[in-house]
N, C-alpha and C positions, 0 to 999 in steps of 0.2 A: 445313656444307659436307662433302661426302662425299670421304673420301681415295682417289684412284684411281691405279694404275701413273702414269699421264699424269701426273696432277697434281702429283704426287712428283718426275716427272724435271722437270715445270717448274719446280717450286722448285727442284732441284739447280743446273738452269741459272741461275738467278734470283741464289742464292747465289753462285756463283760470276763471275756476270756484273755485280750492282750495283755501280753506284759512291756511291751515299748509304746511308751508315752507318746504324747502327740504334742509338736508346737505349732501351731496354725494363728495365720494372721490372714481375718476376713478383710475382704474387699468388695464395700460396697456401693454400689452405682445411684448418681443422685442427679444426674443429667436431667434435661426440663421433662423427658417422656416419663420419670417414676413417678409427677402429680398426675399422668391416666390413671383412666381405672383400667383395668383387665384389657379390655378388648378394644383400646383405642381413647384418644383425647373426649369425645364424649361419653366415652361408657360410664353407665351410673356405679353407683358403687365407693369404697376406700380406693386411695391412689396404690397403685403398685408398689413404693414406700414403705407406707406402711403395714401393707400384707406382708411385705419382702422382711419387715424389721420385729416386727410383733413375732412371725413365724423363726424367725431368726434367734431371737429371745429366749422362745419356747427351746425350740433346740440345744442351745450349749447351756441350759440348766441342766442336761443331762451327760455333758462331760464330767468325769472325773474330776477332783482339785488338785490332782497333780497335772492335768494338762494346763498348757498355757498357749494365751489365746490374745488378739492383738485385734482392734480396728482400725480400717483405714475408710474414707466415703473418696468416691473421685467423680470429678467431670471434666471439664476444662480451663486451665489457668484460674483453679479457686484460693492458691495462695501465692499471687504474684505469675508469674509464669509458670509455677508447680501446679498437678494436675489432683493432685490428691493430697488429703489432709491428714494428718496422724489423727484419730480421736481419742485411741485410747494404747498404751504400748502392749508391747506382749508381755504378759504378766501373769505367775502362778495365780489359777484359778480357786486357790484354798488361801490365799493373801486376804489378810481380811477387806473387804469391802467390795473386793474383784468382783466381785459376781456383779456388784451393785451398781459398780462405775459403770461397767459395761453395758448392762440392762439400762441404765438411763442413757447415757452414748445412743444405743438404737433407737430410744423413744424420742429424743431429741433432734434425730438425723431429717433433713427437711430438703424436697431438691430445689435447686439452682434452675431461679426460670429462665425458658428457652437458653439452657445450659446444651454445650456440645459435649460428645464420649469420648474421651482421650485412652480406651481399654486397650490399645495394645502396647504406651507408654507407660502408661498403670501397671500393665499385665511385669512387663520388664522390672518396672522400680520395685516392685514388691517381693518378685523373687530373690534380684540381687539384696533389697534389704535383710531376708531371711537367709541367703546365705551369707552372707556378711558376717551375723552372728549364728552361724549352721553350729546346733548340738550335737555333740554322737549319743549315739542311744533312744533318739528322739524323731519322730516322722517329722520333719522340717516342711511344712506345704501351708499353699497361697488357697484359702475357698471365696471363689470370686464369682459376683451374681450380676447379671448383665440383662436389661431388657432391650438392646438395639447394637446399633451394628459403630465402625469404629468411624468418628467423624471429625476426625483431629488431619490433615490434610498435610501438616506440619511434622506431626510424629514420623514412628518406625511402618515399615510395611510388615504386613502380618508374614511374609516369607524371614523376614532377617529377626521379627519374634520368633518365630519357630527356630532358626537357626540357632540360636542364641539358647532359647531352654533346649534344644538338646544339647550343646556342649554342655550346658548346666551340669545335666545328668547325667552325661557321663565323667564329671568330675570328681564323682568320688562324696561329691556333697550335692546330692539332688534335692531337689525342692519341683514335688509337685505340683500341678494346679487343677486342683476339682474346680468345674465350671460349672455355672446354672445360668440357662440362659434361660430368661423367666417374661412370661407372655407368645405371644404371638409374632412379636416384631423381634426377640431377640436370635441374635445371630448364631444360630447353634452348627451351621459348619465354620464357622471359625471358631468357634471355644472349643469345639472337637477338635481339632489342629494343635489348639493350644495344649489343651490336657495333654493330648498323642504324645507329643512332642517333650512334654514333661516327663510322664512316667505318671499322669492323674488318672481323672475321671470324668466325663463330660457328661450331663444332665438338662433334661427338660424339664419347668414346673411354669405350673399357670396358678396354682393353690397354695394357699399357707400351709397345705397338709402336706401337700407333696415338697415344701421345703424343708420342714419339720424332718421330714426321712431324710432327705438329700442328706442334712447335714449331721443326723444320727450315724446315716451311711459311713459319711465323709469322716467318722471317731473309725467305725468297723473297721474300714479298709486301711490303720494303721497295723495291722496286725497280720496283714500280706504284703507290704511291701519289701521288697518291689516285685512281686508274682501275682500281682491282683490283676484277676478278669477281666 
């Protein structure tokens, strides 16, 4: 989805105008490519990382304290044979300290040298964990930020992911997946497949600004599901 002036103030209105809350649990990628910068393992600059987690920050300081909001980092077998780490649970955002854990969670988040991307095992454990505890009344969705392609050899194929979030969705308990594939190298026809497949949103960002929106977006669009654009 291309971010536009328009599009931007519609999610402003969006956020400000919904009345069903949002539970979202981020997903984010720490595989060895997020120590690049931008444009490749020699580009000068911050590592993708920390663009990805700063701008990330910025973002959900602007959710509501009624949403509630969860981190997860993944690469490959970073806890035993598990592929992703809980860093922080989904937790009401007006809890005291929430804000706080969380913003240090991202500052803290460091990738895994020459780590492999285990995103389409990821992509599955996160949605079943949110429906697992699926709220009614509440947009139930995964926002998962990816700069490369899936390199787990071992995992699911990205056809029996797809299979899988759409029976999700048509469960009756969907859990969307807003995707950001973020740089140059990330995989953006499969996170599109993925979201499709969910009932999400699928997203390019190469900047801390344009993730900043993504994930402003990613509040707006609880306020049209499931008839979002």
């Amino acid at each position: 989805m291309r971010l536009t002036p328009a599009s931007l103030a519609q999610a402003e209105k969006a956020l400000a105008t919904a009345t069903q809350d949002a539970r979202l649990l981020a997903v984010m990628d720490i595989s060895g490519s997020m120590a690049w910068g931008i444009g490749g393992p020699q580009a000068p600059g911050p590592s993708r990382l920390a663009i990805a987690t700063r701008a990330a920050s910025t973002g959900l300081r602007l959710y509501p304290p009624t949403t509630k909001v969860g981190l997860w980092v993944f690469s490959k077998d970073i806890v035993g044979r598990q592929d992703y780490r809980e860093v922080t649970p989904v937790t009401r955002l007006g809890a005291p300290g929430a804000r706080a854990r969380l913003a240090g969670a991202l500052t803290h988040a460091a990738p895994v040298r020459d780590g492999d991307t285990a995103l389409y095992a990821t992509t599955l454990a996160a949605v079943r964990q949110l429906a697992k505890q699926w709220e009614p009344g509440r947009v139930n969705a995964v926002v998962l930020l990816s700069d490369g392609k899936d390199t787990d050899t071992q995992g699911p194929t990205l056809g029996q992911v797809v299979a899988a979030l759409t029976a999700q969705r048509k469960s009756g308990k969907p859990v969307p997946v807003i995707t950001i594939a973020f740089g140059p190298q990330g995989d953006a026809a499969s996170l599109a497949a993925i979201s499709k497949a969910s009932g999400g949103a699928a997203y390019r960002a190469s900047t801390a600004a344009q993730i900043r929106q993504i994930f402003l977006d990613a509040v707006g669009q609880r306020a049209c599901r499931p008839h979002c654009s």
